[in-house]
C-alpha positions in Angstrom: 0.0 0.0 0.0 1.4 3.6 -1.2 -0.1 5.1 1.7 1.4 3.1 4.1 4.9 3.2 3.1 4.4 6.9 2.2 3.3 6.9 6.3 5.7 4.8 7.8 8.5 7.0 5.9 7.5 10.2 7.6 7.3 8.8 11.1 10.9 7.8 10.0 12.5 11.0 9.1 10.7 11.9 12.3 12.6 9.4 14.5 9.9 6.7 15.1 10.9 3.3 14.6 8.4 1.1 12.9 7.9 -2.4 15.0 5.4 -3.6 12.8 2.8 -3.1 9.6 -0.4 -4.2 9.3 -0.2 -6.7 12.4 -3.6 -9.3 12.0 -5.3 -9.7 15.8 -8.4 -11.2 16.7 -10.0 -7.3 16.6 -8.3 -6.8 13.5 -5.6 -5.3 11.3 -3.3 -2.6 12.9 -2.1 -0.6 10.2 1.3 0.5 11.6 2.8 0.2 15.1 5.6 3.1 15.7 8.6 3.6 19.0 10.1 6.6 19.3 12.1 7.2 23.1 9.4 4.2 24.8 6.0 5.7 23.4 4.2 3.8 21.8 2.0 4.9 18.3 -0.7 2.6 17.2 -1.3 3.6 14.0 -4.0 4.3 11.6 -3.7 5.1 8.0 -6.4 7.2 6.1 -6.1 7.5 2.1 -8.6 9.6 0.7 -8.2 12.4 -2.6 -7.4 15.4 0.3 -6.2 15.7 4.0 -9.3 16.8 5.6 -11.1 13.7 3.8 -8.6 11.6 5.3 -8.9 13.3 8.5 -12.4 12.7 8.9 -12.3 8.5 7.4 -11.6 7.2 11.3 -15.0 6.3 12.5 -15.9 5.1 16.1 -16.0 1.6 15.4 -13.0 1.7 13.6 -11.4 3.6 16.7 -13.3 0.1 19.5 -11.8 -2.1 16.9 -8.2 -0.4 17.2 -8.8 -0.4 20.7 -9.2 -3.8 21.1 -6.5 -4.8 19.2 -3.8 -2.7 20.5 -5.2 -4.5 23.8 -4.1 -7.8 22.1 -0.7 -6.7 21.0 0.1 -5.3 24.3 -0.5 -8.4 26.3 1.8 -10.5 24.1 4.4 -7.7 24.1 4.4 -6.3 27.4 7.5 -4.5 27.0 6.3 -2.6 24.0 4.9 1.2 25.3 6.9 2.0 28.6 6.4 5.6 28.5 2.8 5.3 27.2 0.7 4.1 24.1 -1.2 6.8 22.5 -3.2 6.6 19.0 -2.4 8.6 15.8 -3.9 8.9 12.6 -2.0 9.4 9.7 -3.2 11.0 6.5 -2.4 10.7 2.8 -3.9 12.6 0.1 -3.8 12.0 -3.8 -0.5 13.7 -3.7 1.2 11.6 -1.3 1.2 14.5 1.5 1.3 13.2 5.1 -0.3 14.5 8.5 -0.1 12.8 11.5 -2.8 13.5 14.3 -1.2 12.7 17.2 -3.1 11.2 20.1 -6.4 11.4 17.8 -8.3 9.8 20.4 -8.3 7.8 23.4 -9.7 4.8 25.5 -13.1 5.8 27.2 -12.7 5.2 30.7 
C-alpha cells in the first residue's frame, strides 16, 4: 500500500521506529505500530483524494476495533509502550502528502 509506506517513511525522518505493519489480531488489522524514546503509536492510516477527507475517514467503530486490538498486542508484548501508548492517525492525500494527528483519540474510561 502507497499510503502506508508513504506513512511509515514520515514517522521515520521523524525518529519513530516502525515495530510492525499491518499486524492481524483477533479485533483486526493494525495498520502500523511506531517507538520513538518508549512511546508507543498505534497507527491508523487514512487514504482519501485530500487531507481533511482523510482526517475525517476514522470512525468510532473503527477507533473500539483499534482499541481492542492494540489490547491484544500489548499483552503478548508487554515490554512494548513503557512511557505510554497513544493513537495517531496518519493521513495521505492523492498527492502523497502526510499529516499525523497525534493522540487522535483515546480509551473511554
Amino acid at each position: 500500500m502507497a499510503a502506508e509506506a508513504a506513512a511509515c517513511a514520515a514517522l521515520e525522518q521523524q525518529g519513530w521506529r516502525i515495530l510492525a505493519r499491518r499486524l492481524r489480531t483477533e479485533a483486526g488489522e493494525i495498520d502500523v505500530i511506531a517507538e520513538r524514546d518508549g512511546l508507543l503509536a498505534i497507527v491508523e492510516v487514512k487514504h482519501r483524494p485530500t487531507l481533511a477527507g482523510a482526517a475525517f475517514a476514522l470512525t468510532p467503530r473503527q477507533q473500539s476495533r483499534l482499541i481492542l486490538a492494540a489490547e491484544i498486542v500489548l499483552a503478548k508484548h508487554p515490554g512494548w509502550g513503557a512511557a505510554g501508548v497513544r493513537f495517531d492517525v496518519l493521513v495521505v492525500d492523492a498527492a502523497g502528502q502526510v499529516r499525523r494527528i497525534a493522540d487522535a483519540f483515546r480509551r473511554e474510561a
